[in-house]
N, CA, C and O of each residue as an XYZ file, in Angstrom:
808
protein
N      63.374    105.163    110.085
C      63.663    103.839    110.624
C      64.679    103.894    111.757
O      64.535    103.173    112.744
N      65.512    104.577    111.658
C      66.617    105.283    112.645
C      66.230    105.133    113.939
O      67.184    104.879    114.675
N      64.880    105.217    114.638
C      64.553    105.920    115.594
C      64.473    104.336    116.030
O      65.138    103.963    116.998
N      63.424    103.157    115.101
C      63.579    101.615    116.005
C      64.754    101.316    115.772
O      65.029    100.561    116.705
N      65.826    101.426    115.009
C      66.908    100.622    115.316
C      67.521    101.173    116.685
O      67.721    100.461    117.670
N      67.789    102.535    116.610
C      68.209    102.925    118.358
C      67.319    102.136    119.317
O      67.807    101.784    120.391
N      66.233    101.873    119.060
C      65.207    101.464    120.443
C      65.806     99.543    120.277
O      66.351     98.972    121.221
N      65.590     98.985    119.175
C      65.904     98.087    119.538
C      67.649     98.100    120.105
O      68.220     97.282    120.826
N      68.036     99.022    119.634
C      70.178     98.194    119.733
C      70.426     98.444    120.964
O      71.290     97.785    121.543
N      69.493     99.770    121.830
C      69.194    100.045    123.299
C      68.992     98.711    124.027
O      69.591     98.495    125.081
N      68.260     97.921    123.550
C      67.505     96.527    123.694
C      68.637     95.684    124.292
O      68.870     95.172    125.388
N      69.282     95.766    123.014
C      70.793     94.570    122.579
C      72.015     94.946    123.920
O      72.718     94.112    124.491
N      71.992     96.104    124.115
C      72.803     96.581    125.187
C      72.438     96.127    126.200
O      73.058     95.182    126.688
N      70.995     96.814    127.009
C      71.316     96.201    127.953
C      71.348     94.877    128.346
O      72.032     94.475    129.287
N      70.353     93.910    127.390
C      70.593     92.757    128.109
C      72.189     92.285    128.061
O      72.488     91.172    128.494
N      73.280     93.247    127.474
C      74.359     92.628    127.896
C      75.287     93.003    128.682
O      76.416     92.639    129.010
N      74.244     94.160    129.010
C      75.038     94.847    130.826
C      74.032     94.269    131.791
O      74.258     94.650    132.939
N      72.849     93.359    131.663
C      72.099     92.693    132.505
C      72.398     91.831    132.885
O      72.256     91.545    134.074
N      73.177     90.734    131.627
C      74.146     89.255    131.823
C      75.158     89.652    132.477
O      75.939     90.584    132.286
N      75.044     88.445    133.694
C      76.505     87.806    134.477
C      77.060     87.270    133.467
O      78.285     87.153    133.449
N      76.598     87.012    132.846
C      77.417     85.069    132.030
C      78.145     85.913    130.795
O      79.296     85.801    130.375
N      77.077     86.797    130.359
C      77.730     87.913    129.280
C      78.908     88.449    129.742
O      79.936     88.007    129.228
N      78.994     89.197    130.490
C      79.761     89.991    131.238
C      81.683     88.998    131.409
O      82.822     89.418    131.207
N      81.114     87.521    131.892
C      81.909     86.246    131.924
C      82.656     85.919    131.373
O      83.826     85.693    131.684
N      81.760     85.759    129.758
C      82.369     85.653    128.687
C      83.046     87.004    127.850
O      83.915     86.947    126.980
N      82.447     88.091    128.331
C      83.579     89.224    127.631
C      84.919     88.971    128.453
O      85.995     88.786    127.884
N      84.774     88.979    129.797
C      86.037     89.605    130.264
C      87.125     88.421    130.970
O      88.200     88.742    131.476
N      86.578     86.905    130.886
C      87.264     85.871    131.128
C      87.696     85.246    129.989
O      88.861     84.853    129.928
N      86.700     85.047    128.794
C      87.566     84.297    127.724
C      88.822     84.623    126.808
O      89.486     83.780    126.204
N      89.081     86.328    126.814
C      89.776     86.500    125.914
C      91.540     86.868    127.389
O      92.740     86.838    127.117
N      90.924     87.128    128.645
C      91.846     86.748    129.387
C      92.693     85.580    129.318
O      93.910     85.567    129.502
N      91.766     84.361    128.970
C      92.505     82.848    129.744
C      93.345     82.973    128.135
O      94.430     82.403    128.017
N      92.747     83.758    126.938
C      93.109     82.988    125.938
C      95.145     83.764    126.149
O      96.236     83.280    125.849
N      94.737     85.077    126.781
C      96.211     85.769    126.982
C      97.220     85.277    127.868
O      98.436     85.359    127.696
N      96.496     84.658    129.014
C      97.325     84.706    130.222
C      97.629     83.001    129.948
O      98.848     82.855    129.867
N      97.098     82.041    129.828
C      97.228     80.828    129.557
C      98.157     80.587    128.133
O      99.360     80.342    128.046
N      97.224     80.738    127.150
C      97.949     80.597    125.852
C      99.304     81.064    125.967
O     100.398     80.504    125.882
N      98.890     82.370    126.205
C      99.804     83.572    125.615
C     100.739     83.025    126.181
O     101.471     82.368    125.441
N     101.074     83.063    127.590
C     102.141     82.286    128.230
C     103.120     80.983    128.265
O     104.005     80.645    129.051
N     102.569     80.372    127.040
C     102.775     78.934    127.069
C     104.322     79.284    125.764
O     104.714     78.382    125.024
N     104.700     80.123    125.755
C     106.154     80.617    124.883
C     107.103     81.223    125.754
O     108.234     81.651    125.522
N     106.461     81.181    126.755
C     106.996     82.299    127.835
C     108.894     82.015    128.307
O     109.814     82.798    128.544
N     108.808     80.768    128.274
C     110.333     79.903    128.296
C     111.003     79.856    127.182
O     112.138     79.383    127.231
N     110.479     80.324    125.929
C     111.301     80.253    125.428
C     112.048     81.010    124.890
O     111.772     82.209    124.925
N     113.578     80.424    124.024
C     114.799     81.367    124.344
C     114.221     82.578    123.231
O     113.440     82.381    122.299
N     114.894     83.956    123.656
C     114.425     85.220    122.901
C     114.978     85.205    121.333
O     114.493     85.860    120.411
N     115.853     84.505    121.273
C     116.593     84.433    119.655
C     115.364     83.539    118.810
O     114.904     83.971    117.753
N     114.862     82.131    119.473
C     113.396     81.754    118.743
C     112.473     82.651    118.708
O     111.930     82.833    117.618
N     112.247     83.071    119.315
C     110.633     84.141    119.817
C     111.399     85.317    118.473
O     110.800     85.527    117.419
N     112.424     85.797    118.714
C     112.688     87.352    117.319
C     112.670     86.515    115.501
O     112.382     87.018    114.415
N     113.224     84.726    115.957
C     113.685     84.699    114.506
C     111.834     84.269    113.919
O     111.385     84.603    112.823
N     111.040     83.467    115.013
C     110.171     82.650    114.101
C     108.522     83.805    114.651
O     107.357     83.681    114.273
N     108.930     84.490    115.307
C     107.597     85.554    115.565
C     107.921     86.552    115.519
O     107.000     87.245    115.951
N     109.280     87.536    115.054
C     109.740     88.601    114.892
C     109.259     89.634    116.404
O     108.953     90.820    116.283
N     109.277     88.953    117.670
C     108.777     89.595    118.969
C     109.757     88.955    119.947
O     110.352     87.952    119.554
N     110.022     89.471    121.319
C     110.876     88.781    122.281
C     109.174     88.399    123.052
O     109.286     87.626    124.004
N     107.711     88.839    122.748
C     107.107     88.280    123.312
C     106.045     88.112    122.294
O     105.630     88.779    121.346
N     105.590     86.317    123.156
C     104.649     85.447    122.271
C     103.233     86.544    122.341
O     102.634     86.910    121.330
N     102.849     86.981    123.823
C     101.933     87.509    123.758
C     101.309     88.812    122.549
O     100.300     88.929    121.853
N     102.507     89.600    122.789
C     102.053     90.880    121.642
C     102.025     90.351    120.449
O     101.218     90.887    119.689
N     102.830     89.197    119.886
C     102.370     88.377    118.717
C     100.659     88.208    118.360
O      99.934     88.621    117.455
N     100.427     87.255    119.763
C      98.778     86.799    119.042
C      97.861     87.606    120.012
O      96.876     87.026    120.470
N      98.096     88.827    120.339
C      97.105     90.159    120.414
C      96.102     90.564    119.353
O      94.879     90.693    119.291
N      96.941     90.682    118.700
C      96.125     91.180    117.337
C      95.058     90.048    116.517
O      93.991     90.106    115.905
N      95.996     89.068    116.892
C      94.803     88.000    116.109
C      93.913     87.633    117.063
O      92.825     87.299    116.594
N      94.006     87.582    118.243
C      93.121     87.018    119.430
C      91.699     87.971    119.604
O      90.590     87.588    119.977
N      92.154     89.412    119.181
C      91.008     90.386    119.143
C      90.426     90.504    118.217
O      89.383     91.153    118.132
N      91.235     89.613    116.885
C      90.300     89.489    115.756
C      89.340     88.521    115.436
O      88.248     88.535    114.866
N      90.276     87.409    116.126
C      88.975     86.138    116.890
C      87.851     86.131    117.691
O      87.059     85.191    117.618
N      87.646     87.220    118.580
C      87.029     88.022    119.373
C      86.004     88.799    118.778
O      84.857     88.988    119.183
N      86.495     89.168    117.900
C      85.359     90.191    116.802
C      84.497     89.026    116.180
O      83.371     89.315    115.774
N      84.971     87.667    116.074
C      84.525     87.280    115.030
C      83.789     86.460    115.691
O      82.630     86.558    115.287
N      83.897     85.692    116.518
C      82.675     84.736    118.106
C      81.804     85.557    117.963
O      80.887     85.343    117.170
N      81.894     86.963    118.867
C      80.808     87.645    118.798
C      79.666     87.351    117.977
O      78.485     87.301    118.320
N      80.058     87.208    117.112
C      78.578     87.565    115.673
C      77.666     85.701    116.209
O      76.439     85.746    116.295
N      78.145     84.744    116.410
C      77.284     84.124    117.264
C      76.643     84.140    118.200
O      75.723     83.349    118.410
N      77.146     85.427    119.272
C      76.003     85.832    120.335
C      74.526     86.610    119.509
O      73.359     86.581    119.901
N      75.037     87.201    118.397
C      74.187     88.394    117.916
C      73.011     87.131    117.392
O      71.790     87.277    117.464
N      73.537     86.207    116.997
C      72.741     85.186    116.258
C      72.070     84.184    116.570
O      71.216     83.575    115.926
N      72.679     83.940    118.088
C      71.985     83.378    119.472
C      70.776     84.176    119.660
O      69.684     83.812    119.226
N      70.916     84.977    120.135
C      69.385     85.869    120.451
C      68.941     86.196    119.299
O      67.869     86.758    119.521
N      69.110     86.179    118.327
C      67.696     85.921    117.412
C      66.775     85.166    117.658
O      65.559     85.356    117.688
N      67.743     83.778    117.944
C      67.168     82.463    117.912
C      66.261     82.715    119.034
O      65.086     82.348    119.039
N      66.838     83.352    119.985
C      66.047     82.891    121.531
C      65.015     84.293    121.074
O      63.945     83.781    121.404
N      64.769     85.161    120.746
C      63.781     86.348    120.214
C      62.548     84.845    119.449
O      61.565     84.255    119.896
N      63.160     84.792    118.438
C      62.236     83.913    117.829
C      61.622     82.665    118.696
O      60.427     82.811    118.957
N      62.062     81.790    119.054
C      61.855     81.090    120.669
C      60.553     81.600    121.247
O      59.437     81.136    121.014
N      60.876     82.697    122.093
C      59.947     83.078    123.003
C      59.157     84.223    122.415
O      58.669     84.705    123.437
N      58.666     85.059    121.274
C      57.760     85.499    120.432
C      57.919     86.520    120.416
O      57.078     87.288    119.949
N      59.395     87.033    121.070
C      59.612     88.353    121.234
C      59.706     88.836    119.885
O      59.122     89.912    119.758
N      60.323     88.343    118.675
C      60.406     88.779    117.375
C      58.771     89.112    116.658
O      58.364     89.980    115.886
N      58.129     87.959    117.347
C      56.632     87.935    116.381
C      56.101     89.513    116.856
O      55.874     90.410    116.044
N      55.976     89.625    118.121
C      55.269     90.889    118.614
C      55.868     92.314    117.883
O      55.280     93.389    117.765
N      57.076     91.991    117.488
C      57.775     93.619    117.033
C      57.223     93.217    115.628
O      56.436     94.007    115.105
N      57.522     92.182    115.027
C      57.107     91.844    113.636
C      55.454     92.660    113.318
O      55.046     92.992    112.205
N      54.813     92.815    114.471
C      53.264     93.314    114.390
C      53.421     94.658    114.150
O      52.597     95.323    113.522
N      54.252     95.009    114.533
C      54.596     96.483    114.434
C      54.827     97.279    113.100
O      54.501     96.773    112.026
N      55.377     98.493    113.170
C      55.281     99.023    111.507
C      57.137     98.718    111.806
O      57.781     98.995    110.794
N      57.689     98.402    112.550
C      58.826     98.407    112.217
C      59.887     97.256    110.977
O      59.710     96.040    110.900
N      60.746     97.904    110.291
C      61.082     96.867    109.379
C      62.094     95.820    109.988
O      62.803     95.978    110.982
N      62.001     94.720    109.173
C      62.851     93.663    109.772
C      64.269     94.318    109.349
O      65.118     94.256    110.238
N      64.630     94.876    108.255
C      65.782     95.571    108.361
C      66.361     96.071    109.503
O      67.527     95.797    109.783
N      65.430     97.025    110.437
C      65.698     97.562    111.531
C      66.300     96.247    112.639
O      67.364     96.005    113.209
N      65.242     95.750    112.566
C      65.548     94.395    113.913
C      67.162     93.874    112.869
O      68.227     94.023    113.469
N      67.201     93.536    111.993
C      68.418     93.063    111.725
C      69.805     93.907    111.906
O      70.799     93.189    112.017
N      70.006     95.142    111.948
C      71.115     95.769    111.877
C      71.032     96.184    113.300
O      72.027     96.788    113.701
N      70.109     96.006    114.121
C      69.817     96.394    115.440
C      70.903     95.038    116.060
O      71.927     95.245    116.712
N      70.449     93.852    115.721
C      71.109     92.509    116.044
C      72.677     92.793    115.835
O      73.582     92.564    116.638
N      72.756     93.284    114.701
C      74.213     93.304    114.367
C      75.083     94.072    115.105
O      76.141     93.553    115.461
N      74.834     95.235    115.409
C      75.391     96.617    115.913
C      75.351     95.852    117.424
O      76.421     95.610    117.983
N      73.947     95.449    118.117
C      74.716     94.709    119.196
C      75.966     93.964    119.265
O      76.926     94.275    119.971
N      75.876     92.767    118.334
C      77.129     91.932    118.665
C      78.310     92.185    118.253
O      79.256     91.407    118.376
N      78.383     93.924    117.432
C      79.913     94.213    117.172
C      80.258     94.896    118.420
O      81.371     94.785    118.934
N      79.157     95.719    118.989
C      79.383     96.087    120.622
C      79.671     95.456    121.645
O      80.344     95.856    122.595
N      79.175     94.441    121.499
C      80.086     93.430    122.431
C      81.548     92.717    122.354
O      82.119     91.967    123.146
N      81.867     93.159    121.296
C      83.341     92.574    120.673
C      84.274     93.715    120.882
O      85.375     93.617    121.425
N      83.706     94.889    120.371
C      84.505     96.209    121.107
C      84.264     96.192    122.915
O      84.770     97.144    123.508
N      83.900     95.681    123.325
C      84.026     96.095    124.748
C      85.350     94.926    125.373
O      85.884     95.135    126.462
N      85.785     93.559    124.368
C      86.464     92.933    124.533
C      88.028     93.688    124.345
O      88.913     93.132    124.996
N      88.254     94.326    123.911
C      89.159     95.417    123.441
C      90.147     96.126    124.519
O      91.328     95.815    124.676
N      89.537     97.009    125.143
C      90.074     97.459    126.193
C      90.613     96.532    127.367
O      91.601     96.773    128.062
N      89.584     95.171    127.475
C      89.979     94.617    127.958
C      91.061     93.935    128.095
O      91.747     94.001    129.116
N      91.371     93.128    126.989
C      92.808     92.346    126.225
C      93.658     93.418    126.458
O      94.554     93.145    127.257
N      93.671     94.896    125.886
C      95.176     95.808    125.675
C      95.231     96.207    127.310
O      96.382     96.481    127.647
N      94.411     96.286    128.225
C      94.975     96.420    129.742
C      95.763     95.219    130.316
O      96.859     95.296    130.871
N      94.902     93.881    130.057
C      95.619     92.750    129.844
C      97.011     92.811    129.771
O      97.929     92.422    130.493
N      96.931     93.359    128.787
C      98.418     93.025    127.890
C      99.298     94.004    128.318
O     100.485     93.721    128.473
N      98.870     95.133    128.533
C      99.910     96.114    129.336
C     100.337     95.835    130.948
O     101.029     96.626    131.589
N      99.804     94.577    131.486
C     100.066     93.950    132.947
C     100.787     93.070    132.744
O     101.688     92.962    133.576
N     100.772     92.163    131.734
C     101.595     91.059    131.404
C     102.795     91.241    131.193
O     103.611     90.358    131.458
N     103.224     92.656    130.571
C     104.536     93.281    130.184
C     104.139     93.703    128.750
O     105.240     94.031    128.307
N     103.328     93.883    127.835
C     103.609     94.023    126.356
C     103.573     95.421    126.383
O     102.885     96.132    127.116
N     104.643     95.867    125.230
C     104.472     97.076    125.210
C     103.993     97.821    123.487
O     104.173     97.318    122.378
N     103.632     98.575    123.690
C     102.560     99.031    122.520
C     103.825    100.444    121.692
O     104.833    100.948    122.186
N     103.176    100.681    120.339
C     104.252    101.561    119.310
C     103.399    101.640    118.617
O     103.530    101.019    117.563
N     102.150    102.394    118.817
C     101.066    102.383    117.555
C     100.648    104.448    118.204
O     100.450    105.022    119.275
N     100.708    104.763    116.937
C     100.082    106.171    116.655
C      98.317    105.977    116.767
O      97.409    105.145    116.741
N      98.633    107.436    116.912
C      97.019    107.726    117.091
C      95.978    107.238    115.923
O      94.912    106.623    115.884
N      96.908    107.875    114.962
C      95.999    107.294    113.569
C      95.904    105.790    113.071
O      95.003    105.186    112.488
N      97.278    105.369    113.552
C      97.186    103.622    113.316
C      96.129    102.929    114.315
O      95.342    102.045    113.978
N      96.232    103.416    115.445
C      95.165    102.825    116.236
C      93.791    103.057    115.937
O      92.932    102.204    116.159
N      93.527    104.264    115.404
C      92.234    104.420    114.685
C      91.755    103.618    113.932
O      90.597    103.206    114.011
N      92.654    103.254    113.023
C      92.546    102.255    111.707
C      92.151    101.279    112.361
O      90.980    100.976    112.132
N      92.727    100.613    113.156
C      92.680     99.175    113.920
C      91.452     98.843    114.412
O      90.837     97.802    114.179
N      90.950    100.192    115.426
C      89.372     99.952    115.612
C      88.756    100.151    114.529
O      87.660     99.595    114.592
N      88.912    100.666    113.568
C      87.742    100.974    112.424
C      88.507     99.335    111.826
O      87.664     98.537    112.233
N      89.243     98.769    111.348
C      88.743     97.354    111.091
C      88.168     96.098    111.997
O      87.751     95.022    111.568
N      88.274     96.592    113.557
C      87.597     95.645    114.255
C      86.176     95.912    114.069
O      85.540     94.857    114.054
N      85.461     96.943    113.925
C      84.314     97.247    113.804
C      83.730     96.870    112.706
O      82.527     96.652    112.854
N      84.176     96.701    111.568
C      83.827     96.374    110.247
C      83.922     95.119    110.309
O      82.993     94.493    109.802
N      85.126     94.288    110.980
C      85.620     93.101    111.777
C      83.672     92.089    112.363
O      83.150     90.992    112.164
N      83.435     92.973    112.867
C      82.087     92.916    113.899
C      80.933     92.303    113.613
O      80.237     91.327    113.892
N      81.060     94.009    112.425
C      79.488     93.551    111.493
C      79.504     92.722    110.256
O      78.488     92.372    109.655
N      80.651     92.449    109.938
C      80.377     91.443    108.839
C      79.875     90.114    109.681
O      78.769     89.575    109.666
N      81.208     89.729    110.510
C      80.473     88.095    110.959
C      79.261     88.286    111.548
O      78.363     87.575    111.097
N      78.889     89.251    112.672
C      77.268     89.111    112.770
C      76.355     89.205    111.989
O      75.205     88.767    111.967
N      77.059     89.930    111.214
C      75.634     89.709    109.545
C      75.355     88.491    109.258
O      74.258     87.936    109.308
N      76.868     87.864    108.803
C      76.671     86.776    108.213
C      76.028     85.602    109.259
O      75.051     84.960    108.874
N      76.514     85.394    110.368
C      75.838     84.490    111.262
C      74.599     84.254    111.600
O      74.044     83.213    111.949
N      73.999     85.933    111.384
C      72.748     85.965    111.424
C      71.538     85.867    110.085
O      70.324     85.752    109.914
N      72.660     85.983    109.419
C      71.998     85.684    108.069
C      71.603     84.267    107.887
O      70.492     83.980    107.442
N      72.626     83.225    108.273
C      72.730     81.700    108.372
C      71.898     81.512    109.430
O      71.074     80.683    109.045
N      71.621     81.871    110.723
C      70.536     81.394    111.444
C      69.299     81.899    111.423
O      68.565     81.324    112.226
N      68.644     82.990    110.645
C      67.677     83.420    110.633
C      66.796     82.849    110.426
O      65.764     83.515    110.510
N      66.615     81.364    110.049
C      65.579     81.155    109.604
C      65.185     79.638    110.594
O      64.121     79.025    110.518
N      66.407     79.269    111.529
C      66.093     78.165    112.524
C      65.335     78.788    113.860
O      65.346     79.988    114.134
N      64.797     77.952    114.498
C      64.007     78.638    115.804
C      65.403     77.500    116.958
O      65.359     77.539    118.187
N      66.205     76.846    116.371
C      67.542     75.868    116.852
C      68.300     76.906    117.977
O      68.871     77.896    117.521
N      68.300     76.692    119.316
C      69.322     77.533    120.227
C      70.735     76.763    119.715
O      71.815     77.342    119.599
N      70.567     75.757    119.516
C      72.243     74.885    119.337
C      72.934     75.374    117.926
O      74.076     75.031    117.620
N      71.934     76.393    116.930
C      72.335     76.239    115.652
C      73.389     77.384    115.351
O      74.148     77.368    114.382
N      73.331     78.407    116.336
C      74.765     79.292    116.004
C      75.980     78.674    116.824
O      77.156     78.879    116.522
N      75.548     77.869    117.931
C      76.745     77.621    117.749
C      77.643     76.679    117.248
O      78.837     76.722    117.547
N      76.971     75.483    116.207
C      77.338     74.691    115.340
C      77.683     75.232    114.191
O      78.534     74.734    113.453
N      77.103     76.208    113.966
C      77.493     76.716    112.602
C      78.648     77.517    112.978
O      79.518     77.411    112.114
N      79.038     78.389    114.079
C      80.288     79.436    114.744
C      80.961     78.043    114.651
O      81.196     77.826    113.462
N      81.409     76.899    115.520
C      82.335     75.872    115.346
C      82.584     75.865    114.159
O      83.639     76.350    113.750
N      82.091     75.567    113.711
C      82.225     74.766    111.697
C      82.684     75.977    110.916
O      83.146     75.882    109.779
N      82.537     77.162    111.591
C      83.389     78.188    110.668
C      84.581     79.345    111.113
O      85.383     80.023    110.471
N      84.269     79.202    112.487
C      85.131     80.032    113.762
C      86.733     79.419    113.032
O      87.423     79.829    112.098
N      86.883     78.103    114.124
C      87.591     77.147    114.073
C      88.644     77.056    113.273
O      89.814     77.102    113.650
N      88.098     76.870    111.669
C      89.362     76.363    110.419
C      89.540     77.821    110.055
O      90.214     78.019    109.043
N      89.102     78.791    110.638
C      89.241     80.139    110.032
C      90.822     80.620    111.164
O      91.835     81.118    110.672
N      90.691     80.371    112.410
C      91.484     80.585    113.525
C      92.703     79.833    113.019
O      93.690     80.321    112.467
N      92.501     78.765    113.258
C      93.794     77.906    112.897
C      94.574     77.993    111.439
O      95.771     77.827    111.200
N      93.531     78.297    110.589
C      94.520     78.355    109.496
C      94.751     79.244    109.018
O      95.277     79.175    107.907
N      94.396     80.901    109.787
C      95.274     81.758    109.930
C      96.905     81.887    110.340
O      97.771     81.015    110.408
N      96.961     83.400    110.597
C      98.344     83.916    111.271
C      98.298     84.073    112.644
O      99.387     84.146    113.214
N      96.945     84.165    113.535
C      96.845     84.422    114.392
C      97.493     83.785    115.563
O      97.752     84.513    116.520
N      97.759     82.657    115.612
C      98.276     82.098    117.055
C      99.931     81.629    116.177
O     100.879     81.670    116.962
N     100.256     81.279    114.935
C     101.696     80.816    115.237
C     101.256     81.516    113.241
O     100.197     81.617    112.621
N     102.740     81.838    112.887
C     103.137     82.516    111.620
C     102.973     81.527    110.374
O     102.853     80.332    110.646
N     102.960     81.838    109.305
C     102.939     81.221    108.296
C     104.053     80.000    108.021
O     103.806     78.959    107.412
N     105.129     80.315    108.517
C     106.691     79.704    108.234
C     106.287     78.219    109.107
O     106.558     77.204    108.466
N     105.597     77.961    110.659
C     105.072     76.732    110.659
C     104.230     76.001    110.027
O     103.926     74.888    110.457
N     103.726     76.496    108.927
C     102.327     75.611    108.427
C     102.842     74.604    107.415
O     103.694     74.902    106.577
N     102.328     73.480    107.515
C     102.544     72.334    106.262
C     101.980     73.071    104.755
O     101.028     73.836    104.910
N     102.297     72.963    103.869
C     102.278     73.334    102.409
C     100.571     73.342    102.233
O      99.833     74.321    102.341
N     100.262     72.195    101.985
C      98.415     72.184    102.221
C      97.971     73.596    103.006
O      97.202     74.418    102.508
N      98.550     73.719    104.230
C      97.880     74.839    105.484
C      98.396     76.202    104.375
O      97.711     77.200    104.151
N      99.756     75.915    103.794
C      99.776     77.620    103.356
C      98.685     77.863    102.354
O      97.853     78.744    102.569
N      98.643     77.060    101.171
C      97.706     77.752    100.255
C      95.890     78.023    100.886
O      95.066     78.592    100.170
């Protein structure tokens, strides 16, 4: 089976070295979210920034969560082009084939964690222009990509698991809102636990 999942995840690639808009959304959204967001602490005094984010900068704070938010959008692109496969009959024609839908499914997936790792390099160059400075070992950084990757394929599983069965272009990304969203915010990722109302902690 090995041999169609390479042919299809070949598939998954390029159309996302073929997309402008792809290309757009890797390397502009997780920018504005650094250079905009990130910046919006930028004034303030360094004794707030060490006592309530343990950082003199906001940015290297929500790095880590911003690329984990990043991992996790993704799995709605993977789940988008299903939809649009199914759409235009591109799914039915492979479906004729001896290949298993297993294949087409982990083919889907492995795309859209590849597109979330290519967001990666991007953000930490980012972030090394902005001023942040990095203290991570070889092996800790290892770790980090091996949970963004695992990061990857769960939400594209799951996204694609939830849209598999609509022919809906609008339906991953109603369902990514409705679960992206309260997952982001009522994390750690953009501001620490110590701001959240009692309800938000548990």
């Amino acid at each position: 089976m090995m041999d169609r999942v390479i042919a299809l995840y070949k598939r998954e690639l390029k159309r996302t070295f073929r997309s402008r808009f792809m290309w757009l959304t890797i390397l502009i959204q997780p920018l504005m979210w650094l250079i905009f967001f990130g910046s919006s602490f930028s004034g303030a005094p360094t004794q707030f920034l060490q006592s309530f984010f343990h950082t003199k900068d906001y940015i290297a704070f929500i790095l880590p969560g911003e690329l984990s938010i990043s991992m996790v959008t993704v799995g709605m692109f993977s789940s988008m082009s299903l939809v649009q496969d199914k759409r235009f009959g591109y799914l039915r024609r492979v479906l004729v084939t001896p290949t298993r839908k297993s294949a087409i499914f982990l083919a889907k997936v492995m795309g859209g964690m590849t597109r979330g790792l290519l967001q990666i390099p991007v953000m930490l160059l980012a972030s090394l222009a902005l001023g942040v400075s990095f203290n991570l070992s070889v092996i800790a950084l290892i770790e980090w990509i091996i949970g963004m990757v695992f990061l990857g394929i769960g939400f594209s599983s799951m996204y694609s698991i939830i849209t598999i069965n609509s022919s809906d272009w609008q339906a991953p990304g109603v369902i990514s809102n409705l679960i992206n969203f309260p997952l982001m915010f009522s994390s750690t990722a953009l501001f620490p636990r110590a701001f959240f109302p009692s309800w938000l902690k548990i």
